[in-house]
N, C-alpha and C positions, 0 to 999 in steps of 0.2 A: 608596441609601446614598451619602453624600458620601465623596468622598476626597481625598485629599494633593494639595496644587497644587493645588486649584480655588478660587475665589473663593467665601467664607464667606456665607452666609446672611446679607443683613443684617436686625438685630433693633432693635423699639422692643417695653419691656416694663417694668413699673412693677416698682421694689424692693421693698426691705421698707416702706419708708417713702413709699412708693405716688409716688416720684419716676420718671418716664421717662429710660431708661436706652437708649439705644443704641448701637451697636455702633462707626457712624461719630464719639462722641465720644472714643476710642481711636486713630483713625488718625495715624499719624506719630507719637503718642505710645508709648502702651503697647501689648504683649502682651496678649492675652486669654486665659484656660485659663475654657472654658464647658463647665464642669462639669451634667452631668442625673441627676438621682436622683428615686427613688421618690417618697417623704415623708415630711416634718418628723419629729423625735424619735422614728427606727423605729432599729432597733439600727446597722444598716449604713451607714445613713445618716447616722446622729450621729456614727458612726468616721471616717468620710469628711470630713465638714464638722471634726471638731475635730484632723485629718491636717491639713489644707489650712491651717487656721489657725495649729496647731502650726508649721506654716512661711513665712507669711504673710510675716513680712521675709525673707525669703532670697526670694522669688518677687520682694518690692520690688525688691531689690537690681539682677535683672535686666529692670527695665520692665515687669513683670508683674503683671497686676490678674487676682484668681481670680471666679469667680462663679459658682453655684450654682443652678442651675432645676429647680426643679419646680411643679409643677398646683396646689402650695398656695395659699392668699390671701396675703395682705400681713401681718395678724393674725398669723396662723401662724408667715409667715416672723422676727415681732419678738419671738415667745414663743420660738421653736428658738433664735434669736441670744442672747438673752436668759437664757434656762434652761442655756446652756453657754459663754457669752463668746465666740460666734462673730467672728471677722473676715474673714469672706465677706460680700460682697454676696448678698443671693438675689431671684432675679427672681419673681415669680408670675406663670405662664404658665396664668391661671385658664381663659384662651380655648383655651391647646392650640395657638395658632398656633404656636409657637416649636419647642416638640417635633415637631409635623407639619415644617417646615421643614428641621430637621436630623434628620428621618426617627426619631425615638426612642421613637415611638408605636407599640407594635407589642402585638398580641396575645401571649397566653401564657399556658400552662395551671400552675395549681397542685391539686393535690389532685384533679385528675379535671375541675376546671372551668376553664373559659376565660373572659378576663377581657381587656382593654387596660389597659396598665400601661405607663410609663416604662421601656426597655431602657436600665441604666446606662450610661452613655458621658461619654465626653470630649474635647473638642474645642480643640484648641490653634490659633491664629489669632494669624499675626504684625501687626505695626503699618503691612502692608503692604494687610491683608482676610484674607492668605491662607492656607488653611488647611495647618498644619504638620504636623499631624496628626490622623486622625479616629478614634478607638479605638470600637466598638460592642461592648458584654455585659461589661464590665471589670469587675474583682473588688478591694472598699473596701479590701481588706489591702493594705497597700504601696502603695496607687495615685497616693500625693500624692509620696510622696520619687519613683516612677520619672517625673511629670509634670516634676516640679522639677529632674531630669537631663537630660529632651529641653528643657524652656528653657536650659538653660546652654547647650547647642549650638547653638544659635540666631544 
């Protein structure tokens, strides 16, 4: 598991619009909040994604660009934006490298069976690499307004 003060993962990872996105186009500029979820249009998820957007300018405000990964494709990720007026970027981490990297690849049983699944997490990374905070198993209620209170402290 990553933690606070260490140097962030660096990422190259195509968006929704299957443009390569990485991590070092941020530095000295923006804040990164690298959001991991399950997948596209699941109820938690769309909470989550239309939180972050609901406050999309206030995160501007403070240099702060949000983005969204998960395992979906590209496709996916332009139907989810699309079918809700997302203003997150979302990565497709169709490979899994990215999840492997910031450790969010974890098994987990539902209903008796066991399965690998995206462990929701959140990862805040100043304009420095470094990681501000690393939240693992976090819960979609509230999760965008307490994200957007540890950037103001920043």
């Amino acid at each position: 598991m990553l933690q606070k003060q260490q140097q962030a993962p660096l990422f190259s990872s195509p968006n929704q619009l299957n443009q390569l996105v990485n991590l070092s186009d941020f530095a000295g500029k923006q804040n990164v909040v690298l959001y991991f979820y399950p997948k596209d249009d699941t109820p938690g998820c769309t909470i989550e994604a239309n939180d972050f957007t609901r406050l999309a300018e206030q995160f501007a405000k403070y240099d702060t660009v949000v983005i969204g990964v998960s395992k979906d494709s590209c496709e996916s990720h332009i139907n989810f934006i699309n079918k809700f007026g997302l203003k997150v970027e979302l990565l497709a981490d169709t490979t899994g490298d990215l999840c492997e990297n910031y450790g969010v690849w974890r098994e987990r049983e539902k209903k008796g069976i066991k399965s690998m699944a995206i462990l929701r997490s959140t990862f805040i990374i100043n304009k420095e690499g470094i990681l501000v905070e690393a939240a693992y198993g976090v819960n979609h209620e509230g999760h965008a307004e307490e994200v957007l209170e540890q950037i103001k402290n920043i």
